[in-house]
C-alpha atoms as one frame of an Amber mdcrd trajectory, in Angstrom:
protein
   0.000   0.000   0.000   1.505   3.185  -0.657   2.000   5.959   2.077  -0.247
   8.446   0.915  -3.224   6.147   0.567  -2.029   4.763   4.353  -1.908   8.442
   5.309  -5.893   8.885   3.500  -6.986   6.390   4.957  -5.671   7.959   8.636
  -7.593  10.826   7.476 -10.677   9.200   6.682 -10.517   7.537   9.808  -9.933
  10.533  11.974 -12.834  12.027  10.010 -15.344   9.227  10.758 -14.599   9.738
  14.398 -15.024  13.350  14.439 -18.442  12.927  12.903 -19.045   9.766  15.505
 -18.358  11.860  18.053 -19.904  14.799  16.929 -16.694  16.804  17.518 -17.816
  19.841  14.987 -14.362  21.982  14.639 -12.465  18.409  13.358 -15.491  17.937
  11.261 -14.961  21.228   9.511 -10.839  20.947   9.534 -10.445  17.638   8.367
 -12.078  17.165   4.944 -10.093  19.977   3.786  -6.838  17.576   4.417  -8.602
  14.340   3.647 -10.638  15.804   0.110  -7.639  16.378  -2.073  -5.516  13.355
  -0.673  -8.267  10.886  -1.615 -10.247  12.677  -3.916  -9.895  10.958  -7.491
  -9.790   7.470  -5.694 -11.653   7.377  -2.928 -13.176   3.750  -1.390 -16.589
   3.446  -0.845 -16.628   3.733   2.767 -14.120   7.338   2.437 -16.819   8.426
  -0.319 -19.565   7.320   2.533 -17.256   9.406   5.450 -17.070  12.109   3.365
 -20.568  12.928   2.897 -21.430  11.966   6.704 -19.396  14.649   7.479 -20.855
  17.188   4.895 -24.203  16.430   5.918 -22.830  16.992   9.670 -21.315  20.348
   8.593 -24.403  21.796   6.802 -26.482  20.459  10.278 -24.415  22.395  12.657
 -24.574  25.722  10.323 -28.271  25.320  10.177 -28.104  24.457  14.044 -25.860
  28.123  14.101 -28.096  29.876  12.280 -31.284  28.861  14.079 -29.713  30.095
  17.141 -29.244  33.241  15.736 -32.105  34.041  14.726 -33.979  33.087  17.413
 -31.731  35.576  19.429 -32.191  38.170  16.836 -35.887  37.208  17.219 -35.685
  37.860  21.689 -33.278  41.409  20.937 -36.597  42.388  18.319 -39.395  41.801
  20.802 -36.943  42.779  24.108 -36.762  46.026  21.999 -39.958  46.189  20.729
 -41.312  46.240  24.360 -39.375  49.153  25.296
């Protein structure tokens, strides 16, 4: 096996257990190291890693942007009863 599909598949594997774990800042970091190394021949389970932890990414913006907006949503009525 050579070293940089030993070193992907590191990558991939660090990946999967950022999205297992739900650890959101590794989620975001790693695919931007794993991507590129793997990207033209990827396995089937690094191709199924890799959009887990897309999907994951767009969740927690969506989670992010929720949250804000329900605290621009408090500031509006807070200032709307003033």
């Amino acid at each position: 096996m050579k070293q940089s599909s030993i070193r992907a598949g590191r990558l991939f594997a660090r990946l999967d257990e950022a999205v297992t774990t739900r650890n959101a800042q590794l989620a975001r970091e790693l695919p931007a190291r794993a991507n590129p190394t793997a990207a033209h021949g990827r396995t089937e389970n690094e191709d199924r890693i890799a959009g887990a932890a897309a999907d994951f990414a767009v969740a927690q913006t969506r989670v992010r942007e929720a949250a804000n907006a329900e605290r621009a949503m408090e500031r509006a009525e807070e200032s709307w009863r003033s």
